[in-house]
C-alpha positions in Angstrom: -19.2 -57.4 8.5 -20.0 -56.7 12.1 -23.2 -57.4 13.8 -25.8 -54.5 14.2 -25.0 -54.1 17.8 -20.8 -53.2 17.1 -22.2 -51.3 14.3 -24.5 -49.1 16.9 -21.6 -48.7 18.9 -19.3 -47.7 16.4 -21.6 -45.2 15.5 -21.6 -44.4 18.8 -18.4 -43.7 19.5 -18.3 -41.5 15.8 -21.1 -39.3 17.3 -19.2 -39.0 20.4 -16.4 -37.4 18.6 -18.5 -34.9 17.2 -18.2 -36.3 13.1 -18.9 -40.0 11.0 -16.1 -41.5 9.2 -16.2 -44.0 6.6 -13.9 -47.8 6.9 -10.5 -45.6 5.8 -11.5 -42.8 8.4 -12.3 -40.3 5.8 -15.3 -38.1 6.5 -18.6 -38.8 5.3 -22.0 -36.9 5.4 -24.7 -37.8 7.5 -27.6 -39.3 6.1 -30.9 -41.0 6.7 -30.1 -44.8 6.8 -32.7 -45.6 4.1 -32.8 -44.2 0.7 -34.0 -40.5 0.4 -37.1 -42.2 -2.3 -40.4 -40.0 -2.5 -43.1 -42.6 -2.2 -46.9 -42.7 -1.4 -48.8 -44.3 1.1 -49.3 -47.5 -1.1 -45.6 -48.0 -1.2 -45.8 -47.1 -5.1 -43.1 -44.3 -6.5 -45.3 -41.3 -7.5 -44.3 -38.4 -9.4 -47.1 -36.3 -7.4 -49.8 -35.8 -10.5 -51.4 -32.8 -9.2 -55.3 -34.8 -10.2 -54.0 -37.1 -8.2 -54.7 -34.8 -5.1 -51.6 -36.6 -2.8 -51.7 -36.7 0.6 -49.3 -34.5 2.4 -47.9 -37.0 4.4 -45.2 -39.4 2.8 -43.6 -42.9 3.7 -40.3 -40.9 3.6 -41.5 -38.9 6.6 -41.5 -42.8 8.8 -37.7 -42.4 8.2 -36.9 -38.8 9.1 -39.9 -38.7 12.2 -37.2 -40.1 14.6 -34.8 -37.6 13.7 -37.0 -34.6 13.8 -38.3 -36.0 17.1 -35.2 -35.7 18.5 -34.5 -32.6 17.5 -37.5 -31.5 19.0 -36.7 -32.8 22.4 -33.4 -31.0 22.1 -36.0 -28.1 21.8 -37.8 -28.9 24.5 -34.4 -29.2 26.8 -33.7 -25.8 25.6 -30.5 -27.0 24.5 -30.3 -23.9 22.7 -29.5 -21.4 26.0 -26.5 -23.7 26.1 -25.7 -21.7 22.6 -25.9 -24.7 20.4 -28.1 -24.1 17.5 -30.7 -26.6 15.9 -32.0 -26.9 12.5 -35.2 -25.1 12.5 -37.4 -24.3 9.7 -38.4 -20.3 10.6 -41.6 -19.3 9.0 -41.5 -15.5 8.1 -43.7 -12.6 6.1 -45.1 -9.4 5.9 -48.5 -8.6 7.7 -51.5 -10.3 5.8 -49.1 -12.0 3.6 -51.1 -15.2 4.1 -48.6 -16.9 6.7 -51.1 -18.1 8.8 -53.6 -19.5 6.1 -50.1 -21.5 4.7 -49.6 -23.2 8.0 -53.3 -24.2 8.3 -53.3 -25.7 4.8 -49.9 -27.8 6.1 -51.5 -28.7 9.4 -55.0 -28.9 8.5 -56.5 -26.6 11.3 -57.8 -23.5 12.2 -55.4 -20.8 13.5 -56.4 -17.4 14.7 -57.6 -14.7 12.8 -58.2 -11.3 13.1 -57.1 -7.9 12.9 -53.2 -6.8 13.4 -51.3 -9.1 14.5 -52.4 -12.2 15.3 -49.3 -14.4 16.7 -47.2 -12.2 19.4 -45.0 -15.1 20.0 -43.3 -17.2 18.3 -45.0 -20.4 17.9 -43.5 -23.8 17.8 -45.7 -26.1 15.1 -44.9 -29.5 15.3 -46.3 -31.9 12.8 -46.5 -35.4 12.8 -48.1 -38.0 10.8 -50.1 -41.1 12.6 -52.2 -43.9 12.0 -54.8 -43.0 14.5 -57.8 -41.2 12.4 -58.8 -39.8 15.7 -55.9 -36.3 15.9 -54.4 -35.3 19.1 -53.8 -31.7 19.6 -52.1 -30.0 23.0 -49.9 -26.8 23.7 -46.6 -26.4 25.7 -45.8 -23.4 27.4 -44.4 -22.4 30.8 -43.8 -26.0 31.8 -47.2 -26.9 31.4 -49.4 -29.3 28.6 -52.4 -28.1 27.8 -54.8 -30.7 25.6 -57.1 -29.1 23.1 -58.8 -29.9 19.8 -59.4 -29.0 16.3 -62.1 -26.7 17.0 -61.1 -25.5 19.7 -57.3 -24.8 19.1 -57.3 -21.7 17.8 -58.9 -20.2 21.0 -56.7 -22.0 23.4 -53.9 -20.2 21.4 -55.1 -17.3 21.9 -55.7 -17.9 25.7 -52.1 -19.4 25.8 -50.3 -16.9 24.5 -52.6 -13.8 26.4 -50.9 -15.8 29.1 -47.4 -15.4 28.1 -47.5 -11.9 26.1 -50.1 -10.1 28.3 -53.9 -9.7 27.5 -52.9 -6.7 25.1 -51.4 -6.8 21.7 -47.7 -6.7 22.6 -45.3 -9.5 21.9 -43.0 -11.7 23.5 -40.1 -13.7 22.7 -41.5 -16.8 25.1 -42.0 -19.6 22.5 -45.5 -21.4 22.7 -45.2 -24.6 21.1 -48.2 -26.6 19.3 -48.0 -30.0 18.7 -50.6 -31.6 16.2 -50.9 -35.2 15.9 -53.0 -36.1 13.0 -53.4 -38.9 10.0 -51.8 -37.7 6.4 -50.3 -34.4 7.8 -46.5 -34.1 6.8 -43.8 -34.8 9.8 -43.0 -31.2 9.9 -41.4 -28.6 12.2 -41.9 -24.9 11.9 -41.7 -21.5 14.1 -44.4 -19.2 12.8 -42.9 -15.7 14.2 -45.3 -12.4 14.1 -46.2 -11.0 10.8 -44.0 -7.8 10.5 -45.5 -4.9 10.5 -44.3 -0.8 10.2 -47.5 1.1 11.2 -48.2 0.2 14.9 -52.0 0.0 15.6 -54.1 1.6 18.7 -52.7 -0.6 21.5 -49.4 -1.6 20.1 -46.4 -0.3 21.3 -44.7 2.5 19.3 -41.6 0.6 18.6 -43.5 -3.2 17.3 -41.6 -3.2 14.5 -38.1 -2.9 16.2 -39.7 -5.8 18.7 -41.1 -7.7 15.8 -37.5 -7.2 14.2 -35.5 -8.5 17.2 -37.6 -11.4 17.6 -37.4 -12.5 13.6 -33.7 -12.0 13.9 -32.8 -13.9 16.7 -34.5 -16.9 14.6 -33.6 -16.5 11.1 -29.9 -15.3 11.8 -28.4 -18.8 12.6 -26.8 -20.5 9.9 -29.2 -23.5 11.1 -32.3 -21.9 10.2 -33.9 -22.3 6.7 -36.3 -19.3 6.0 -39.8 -19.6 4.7 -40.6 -16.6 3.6 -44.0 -16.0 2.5 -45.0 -13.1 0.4 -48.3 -12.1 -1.7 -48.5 -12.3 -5.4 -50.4 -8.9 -4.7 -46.7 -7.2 -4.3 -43.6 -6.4 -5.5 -41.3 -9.4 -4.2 -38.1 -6.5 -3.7 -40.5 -4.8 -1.6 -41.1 -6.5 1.3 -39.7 -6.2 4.4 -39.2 -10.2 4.8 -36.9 -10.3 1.9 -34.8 -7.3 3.2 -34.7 -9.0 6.9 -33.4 -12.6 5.0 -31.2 -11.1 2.6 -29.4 -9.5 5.6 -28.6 -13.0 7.2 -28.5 -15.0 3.7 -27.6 -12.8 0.6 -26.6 -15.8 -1.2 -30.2 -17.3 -0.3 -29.0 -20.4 0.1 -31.3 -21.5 2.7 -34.2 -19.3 1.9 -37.6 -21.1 0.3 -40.1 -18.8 -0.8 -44.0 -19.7 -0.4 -46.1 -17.1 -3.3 -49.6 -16.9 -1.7 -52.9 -15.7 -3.5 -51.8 -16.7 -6.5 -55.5 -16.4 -8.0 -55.3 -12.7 -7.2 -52.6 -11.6 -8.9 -52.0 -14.6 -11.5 -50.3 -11.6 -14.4 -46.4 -11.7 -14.5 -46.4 -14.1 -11.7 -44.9 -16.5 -13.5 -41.9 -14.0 -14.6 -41.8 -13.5 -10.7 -40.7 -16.8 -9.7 -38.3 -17.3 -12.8 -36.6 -14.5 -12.7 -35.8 -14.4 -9.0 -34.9 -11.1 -8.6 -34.3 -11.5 -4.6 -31.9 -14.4 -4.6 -34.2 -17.6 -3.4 -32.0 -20.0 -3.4 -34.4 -22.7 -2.4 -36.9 -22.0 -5.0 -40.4 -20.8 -5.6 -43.6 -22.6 -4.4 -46.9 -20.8 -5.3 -50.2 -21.9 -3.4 -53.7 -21.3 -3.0 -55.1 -21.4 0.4 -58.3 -22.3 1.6 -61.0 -19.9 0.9 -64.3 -18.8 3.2 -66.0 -22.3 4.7 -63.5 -24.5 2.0 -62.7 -27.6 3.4 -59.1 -28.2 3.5 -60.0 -31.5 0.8 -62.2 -28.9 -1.3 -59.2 -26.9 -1.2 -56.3 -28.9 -2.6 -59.2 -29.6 -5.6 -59.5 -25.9 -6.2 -55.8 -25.5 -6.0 -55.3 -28.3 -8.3 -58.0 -26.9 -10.9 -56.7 -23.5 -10.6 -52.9 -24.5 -12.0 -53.9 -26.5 -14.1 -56.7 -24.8 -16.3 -55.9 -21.2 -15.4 -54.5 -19.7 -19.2 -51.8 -17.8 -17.1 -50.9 -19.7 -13.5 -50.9 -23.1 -15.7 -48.1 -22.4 -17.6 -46.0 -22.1 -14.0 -44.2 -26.0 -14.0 -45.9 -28.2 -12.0 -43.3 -28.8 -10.0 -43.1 -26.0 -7.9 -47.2 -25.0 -7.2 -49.4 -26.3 -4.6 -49.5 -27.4 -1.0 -48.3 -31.0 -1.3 -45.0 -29.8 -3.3 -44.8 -27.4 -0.3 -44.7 -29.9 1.9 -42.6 -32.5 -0.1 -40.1 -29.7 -0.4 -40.3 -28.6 3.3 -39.9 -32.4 4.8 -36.6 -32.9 2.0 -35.3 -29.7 3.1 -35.7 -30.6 7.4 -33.9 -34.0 6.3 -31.0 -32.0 4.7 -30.9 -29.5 7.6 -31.1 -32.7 10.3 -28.3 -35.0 8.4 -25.9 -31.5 7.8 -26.2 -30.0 11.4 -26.5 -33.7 13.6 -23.0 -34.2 13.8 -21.9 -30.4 15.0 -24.9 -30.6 17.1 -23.6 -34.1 18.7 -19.6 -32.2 18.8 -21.0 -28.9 20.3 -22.9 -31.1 22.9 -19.8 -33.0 24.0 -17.5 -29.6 23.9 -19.8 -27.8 25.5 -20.8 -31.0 28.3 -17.1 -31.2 29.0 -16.3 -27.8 29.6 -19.1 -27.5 32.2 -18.2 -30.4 33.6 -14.4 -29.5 34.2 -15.5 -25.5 35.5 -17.4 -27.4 38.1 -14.6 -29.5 39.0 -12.6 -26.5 39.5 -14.7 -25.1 42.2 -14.2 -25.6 45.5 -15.5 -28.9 47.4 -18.2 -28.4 49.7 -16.8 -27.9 53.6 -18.4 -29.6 56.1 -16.1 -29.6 58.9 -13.6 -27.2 61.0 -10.4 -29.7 59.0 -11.6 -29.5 56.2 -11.8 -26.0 55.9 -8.4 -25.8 57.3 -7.0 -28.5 54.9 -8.5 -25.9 52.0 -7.2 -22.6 53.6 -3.4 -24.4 54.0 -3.5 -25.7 50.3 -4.4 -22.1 49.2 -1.5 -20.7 51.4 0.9 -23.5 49.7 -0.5 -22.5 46.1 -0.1 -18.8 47.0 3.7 -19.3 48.0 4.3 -21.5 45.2 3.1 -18.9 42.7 5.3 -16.5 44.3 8.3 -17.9 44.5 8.0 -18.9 40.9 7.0 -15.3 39.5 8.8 -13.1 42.2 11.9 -15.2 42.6 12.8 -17.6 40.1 11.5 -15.5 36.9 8.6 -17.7 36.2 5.5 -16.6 34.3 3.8 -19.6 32.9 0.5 -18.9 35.2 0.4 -15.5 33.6 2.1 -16.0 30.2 0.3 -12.9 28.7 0.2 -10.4 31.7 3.2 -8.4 31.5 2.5 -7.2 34.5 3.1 -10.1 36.5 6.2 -11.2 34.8 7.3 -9.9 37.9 11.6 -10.5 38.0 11.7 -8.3 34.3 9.4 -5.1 35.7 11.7 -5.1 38.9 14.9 -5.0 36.8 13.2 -2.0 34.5 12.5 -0.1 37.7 15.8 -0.9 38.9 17.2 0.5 35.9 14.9 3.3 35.8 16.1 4.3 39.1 20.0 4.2 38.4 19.1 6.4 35.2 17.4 8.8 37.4 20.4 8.9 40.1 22.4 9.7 37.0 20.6 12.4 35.1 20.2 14.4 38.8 23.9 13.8 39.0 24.5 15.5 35.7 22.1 18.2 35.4 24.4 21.1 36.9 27.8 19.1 36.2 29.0 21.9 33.1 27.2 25.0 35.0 28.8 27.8 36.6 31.8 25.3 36.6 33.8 25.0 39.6 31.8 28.4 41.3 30.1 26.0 44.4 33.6 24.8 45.1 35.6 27.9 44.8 33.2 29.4 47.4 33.3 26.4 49.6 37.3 26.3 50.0 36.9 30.2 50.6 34.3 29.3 53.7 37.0 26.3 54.7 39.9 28.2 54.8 41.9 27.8 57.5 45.4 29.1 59.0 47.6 26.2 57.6 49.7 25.7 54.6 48.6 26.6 51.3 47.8 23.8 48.6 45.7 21.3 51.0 42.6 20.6 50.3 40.2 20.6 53.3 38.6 17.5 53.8 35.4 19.5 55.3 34.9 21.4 52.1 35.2 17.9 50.2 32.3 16.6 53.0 29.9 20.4 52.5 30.1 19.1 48.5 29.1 15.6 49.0 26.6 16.3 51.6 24.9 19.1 49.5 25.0 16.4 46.5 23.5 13.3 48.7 20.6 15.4 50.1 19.6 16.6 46.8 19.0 13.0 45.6 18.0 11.8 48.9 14.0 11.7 47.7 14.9 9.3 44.6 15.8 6.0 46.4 12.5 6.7 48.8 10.4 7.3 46.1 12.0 3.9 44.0 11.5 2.1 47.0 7.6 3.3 47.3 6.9 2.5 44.0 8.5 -1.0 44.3 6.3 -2.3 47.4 3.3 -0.9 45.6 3.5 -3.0 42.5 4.8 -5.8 44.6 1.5 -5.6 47.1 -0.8 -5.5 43.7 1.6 -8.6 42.6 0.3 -10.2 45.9 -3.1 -9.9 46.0 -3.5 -10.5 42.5 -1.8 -14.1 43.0 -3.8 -14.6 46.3 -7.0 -13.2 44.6 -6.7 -15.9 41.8 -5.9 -18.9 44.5 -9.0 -18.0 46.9 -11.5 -16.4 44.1 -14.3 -18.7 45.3 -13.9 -17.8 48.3 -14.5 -14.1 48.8 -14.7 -13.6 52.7 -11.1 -15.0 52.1 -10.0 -12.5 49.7 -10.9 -9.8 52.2 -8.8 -11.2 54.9 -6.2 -11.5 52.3 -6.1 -8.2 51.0 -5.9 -6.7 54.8 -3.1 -9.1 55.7 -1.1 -8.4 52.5 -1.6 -4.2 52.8 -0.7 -4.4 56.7 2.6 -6.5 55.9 3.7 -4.8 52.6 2.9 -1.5 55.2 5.0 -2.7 57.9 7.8 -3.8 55.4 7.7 -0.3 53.0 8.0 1.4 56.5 11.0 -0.8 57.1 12.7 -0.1 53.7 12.0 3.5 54.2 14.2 3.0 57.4 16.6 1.1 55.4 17.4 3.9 52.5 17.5 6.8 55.4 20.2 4.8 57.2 22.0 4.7 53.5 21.5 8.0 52.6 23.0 9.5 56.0 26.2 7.2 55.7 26.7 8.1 52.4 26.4 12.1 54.1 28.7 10.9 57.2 31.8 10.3 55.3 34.1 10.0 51.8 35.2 6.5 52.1 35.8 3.3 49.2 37.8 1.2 48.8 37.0 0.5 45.1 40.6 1.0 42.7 38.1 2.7 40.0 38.2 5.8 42.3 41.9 6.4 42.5 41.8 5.8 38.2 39.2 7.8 37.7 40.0 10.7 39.5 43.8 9.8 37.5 42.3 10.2 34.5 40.4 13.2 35.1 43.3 14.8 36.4 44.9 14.6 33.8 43.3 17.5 32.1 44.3 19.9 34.7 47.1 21.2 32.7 45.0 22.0 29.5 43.0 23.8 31.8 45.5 26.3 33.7 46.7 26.8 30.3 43.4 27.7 29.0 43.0 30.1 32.5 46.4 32.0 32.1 46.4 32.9 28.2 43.6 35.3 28.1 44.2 35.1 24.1 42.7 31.7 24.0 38.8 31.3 23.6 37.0 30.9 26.9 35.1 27.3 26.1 36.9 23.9 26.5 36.0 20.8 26.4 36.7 18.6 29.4 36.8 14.5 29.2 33.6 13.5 31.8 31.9 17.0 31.0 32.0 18.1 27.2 32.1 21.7 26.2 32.3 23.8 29.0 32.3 27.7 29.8 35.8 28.3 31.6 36.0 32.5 31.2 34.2 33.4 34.5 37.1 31.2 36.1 39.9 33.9 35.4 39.1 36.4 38.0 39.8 33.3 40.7 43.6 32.6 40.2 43.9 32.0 44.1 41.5 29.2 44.5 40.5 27.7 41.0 43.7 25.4 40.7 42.3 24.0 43.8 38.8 23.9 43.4 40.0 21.9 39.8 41.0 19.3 42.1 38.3 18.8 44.4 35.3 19.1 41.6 37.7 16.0 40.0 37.5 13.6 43.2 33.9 14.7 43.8 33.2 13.3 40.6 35.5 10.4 40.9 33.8 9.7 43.7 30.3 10.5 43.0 30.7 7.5 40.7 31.1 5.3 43.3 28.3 6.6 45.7 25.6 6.1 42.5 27.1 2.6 42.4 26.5 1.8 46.3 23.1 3.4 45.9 22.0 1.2 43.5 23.5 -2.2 44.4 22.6 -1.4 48.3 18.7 -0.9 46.9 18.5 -3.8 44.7 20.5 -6.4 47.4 18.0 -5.1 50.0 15.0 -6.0 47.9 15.8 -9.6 47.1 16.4 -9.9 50.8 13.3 -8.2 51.4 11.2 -10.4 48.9 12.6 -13.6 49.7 11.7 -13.3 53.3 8.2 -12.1 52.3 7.9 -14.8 50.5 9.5 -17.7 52.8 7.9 -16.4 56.1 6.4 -12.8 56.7 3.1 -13.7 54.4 1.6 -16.8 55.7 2.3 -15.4 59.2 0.8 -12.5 58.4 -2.2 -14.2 57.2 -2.8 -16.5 59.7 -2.4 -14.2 62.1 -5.3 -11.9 60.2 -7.5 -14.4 61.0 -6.6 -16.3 64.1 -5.6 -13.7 65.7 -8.3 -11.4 64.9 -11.5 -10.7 67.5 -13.8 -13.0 65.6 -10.7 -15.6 65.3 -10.0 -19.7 65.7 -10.5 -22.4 63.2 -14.2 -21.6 63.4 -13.2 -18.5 61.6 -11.5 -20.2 59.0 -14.5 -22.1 58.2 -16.3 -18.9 58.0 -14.3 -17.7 55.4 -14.3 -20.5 53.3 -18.0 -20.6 53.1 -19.7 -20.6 49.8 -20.7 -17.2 48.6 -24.0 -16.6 46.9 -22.4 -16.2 43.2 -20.5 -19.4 43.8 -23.8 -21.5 45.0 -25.4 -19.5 41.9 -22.7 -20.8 39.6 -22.6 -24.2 40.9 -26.3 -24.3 40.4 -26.1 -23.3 36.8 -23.6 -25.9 36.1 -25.4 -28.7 37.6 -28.4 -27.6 35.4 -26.4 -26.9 32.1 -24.7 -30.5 32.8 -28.0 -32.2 33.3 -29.4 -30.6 30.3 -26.3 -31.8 28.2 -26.2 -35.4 29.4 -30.1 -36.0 28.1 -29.2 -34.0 25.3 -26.4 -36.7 24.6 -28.9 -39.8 25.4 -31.4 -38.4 23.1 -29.1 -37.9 20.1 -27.7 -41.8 21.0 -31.0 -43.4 20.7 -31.3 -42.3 17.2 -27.4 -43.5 16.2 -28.7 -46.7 15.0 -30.7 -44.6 11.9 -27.4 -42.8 10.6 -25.3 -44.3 8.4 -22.4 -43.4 6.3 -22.3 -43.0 2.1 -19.9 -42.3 -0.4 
């Protein structure tokens, strides 16, 4: 077997991990590293004889005190508004339910009394047990210790939480902690939250209960949290407004312990009460009688003790779940549960949560102190910039932005690309099958000249084609538009990501990637005119697909005379290229439709080939255009946005690279939250060496 010391650090290194693992590396339950033995002060086992009036305090709490002190300072870090939850017993219950007068008989002091409510904020008790007969009482709140004393304590609550809550009878959700040092009191730790209450009185606000709710919420929802709901014997258990709020959070009741006060008020059918258990107490019944006018808390237990046992109705109630000192012997097994359950999440979250903050604050930028720096920086995020865009608008990578579609950016320019050809087509096809062959008929009329018969002009063939290229002309601009606009939100969305710390950056970005994407729309705007008004200048290809085409279409010509000289034949045919078409309108025209036949055929032999160019000039033009954004136009754009601006040089570089305020903000907070977590993980190590591992 190892020595303590590699034990220590074995444990260590468990706890680092987040969970304990036996010698096989199975995983094992937390424990307290001495046997879980109820004992009293003498050392002697004790079944707790109520005559025996025991003290509250047990040697059992000397093992679990480091634990809960711990936890406590994890408290008092306010480790919790890191969002890691600690076990935490929450003490709960109508108005005048007796809460207050349980807590004194546990802690053996004087709260304060009075009408309404009496705590307006939830207050921290914690209990512990010492040697010193002399008791040692002080309050935290706001960052401050405040010393006080038994007889004094419940004013300087009062005083302390005026302070915090206002002087009126509001409430708050700032936590005022009480910390009671005193011989034979159990090692406890509670949080006493305001007695709920439906009926606001004079000075309340009207909505105390929805406050009161909130606040009662917040602490009981956590799985962490056992509930210690205390209700009167007076009232019908299913009626109060504590067991609806903890049956919300815990139907099962799995971590709910019920406390039944004034039991010598309403001793008839209370013991059906707690056996039945009619509102799902998991944790069990314990009924108490609390102290009573100028009792002393000693005179008290005795009455308590002669009540259950000689009463004819509240003695037949088993002995093992009535009076203060099985309240507190359940209370201090139930914290030592909670503690050895939750430790090793607590110890997991604290690592999880410590390395995350410490790798966001990594990610920020380093502080710039000189004019090379800055620069070094600004040329990095320029590199970065061009990387990501080469990758996403080049090469068809996405793994920076696997789940935004929109920045897959090579697949959205082949969809517009094919959007655009469809377009072309479907304006190309609209008026292909109506008033067939009449806009050529009455163009060869126009074009007639004195010359043989059977030639076709080429100036009618150049009317049709520039008639069809002007009434398309609008789709390649608008294609093109739309392309540089998604492309400039592709850019500043990748420069955006590369320089968010730095937001006097991003503006200079944005204005240097709207002026170029400007300059270079304008550009392709100039481009597509120059195409559009070749394709208008002349009829040329050299493509073998037109010659076949306008073959193949021709081919129908004689089906189509016939269909035009037998007037006994029905007027609709169906041409190859154009379907079912109306042909009867054509018969009046004998002189000029044989023609006209002939030149709709090459116009749409050849208005293949135009669509074609249209499209592959567009598309070569844009990865020309893209590549040389990429390559060179952008970082000389954006240099030149700030060095060549007014307010320019490399002292303007720096000045956009300086820290805004919701960086320094963020950089605070992490620095705090990381602090916070690092003595979080020293104070759950110095308690290693008291967990062990069992079967």
């Amino acid at each position: 077997m190892g020595s303590r010391g590699e034990h220590s650090m074995a444990a260590e290194q468990q706890l680092q991990n987040g969970h304990v693992e036996d010698e096989e590396g199975n995983p094992r339950a937390l424990v307290i590293a001495q046997p879980l033995s109820i004992m009293a002060e003498d050392g002697e086992e004790t079944s707790l004889p109520l005559s025996a009036h025991p003290p509250l305090m047990f040697s059992f709490n000397e093992r679990i005190r480091p634990l809960l002190d711990a936890v406590d300072r994890l408290r008092h870090l306010k480790v919790a508004q890191e969002g890691i939850q600690l076990p935490t017993i929450v003490v709960v219950g109508d108005q005048s339910s007796g809460k207050s007068s349980v807590l004194e008989s546990l802690a053996g002091i004087s709260l304060p009394r009075g009408q309404g409510i009496c705590t307006r904020v939830p207050l921290i008790m914690r209990l512990q047990h010492h040697q010193n007969p002399q008791p040692e009482l002080h309050l935290e709140y706001h960052g401050k210790i405040v010393p006080t004393d038994e007889t004094h304590v419940a004013e300087a609550i009062v005083f302390a939480t005026d302070e915090i809550a206002g002087n009126g009878k509001g409430i708050s959700h700032t936590p005022l902690t009480l910390v009671v040092k005193k011989r034979g009191v159990p090692d406890l730790t509670m949080v006493d939250l305001p007695g709920i209450t439906r009926v606001p009185v004079h000075g309340q606000p009207e909505d105390i209960y929805e406050q009161i709710s909130e606040i009662i919420m917040e602490y009981i929802k956590p799985e962490e949290s056992i509930i210690l709901n205390v209700l009167s014997a007076t009232v019908d258990f299913p009626t109060c407004e504590s067991i609806r709020m903890s049956q919300r959070v815990d139907k099962s009741g799995e971590r709910t312990l019920a406390v039944v006060t004034k039991a010598d008020k309403a001793p008839e059918g209370l013991l059906e009460k707690v056996t039945a258990d009619d509102v799902n107490i998991g944790l069990g019944y314990v009924c108490v009688r609390n102290r009573i006018g100028e009792e002393s808390y000693e005179e008290a237990r005795e009455e308590e003790t002669h009540l259950f046992q000689s009463h004819p109705l509240l003695s037949k109630i088993d002995k093992s779940i009535v009076g203060v000192p099985v309240l507190a012997q359940k209370l201090v097994h139930i914290q030592a549960t909670i503690i050895s359950k939750c430790l090793p999440e607590i110890v997991r979250k604290i690592n999880d949560k410590l390395n995350s903050s410490v790798s966001e604050l990594n990610k920020m930028p380093q502080h710039l102190s000189s004019v090379g720096e800055a620069m070094t920086v600004f040329m990095r995020i320029i590199g970065f910039s061009k990387e990501s865009l080469r990758k996403i608008l080049l090469r068809g990578e996405f793994d920076e932005f696997p789940e935004d579609r929109r920045m897959h950016c090579t697949a959205r320019l082949v969809e517009m690309l094919n959007q655009y050809a469809g377009e072309l087509q479907k304006s190309a096809e609209n008026k292909l099958t109506e008033n067939f062959l009449m806009d050529e008929m009455m163009v060869l009329d126009e074009a007639k000249g004195i010359g043989l018969p059977n030639f076709l002009p080429r100036t009618a063939f150049l009317v049709i084609l520039q008639k069809k290229v002007k009434e398309i002309s609008k789709t390649p601009v608008d294609f093109m538009a739309k392309v540089w606009d998604y492309i400039e939100t592709v850019l500043i969305t990748v420069f955006m990501n590369h320089c968010e710390n730095y937001p006097q950056l991003q503006s200079a970005m944005r204005r240097a990637t709207h002026n170029l994407v400007a300059k270079i729309k304008d550009e392709s705007f100039d481009r597509v005119m120059e195409i559009v008004e070749m394709e208008k200048l002349a009829d040329y290809t050299c493509s073998p697909e037109y010659m076949s085409d306008w073959g193949k279409l021709m081919a129908q010509q004689n089906l189509f005379m016939e269909v035009m000289n037998d007037y006994y034949k029905p007027s609709r045919i169906t041409i190859e290229g154009f379907g079912e078409i109306e042909v009867g309108h054509l018969r009046g025209h004998s002189d000029v439709r044989e023609q006209a036949f002939d030149m709709k055929m090459r116009i749409t032999a050849y208005w293949k080939v135009v669509l074609k160019r249209l499209v592959d000039s567009m598309a070569l033009h844009l990865l020309l255009r893209v590549r040389n954004l990429v390559d060179q136009d952008m970082e000389a754009e954006i240099v030149n946005e700030l060095m060549g601006s007014p307010a320019g040089g490399p002292g303007a570089i720096q000045r956009m690279l300086e820290e805004s305020p919701s960086a320094a903000k963020k950089r605070e907070r992490l620095n705090k939250s990381i602090k916070l977590l690092k003595d979080s993980k020293e104070v759950v190590a110095q308690i290693i060496d008291r967990i062990t591992v069992v079967d």
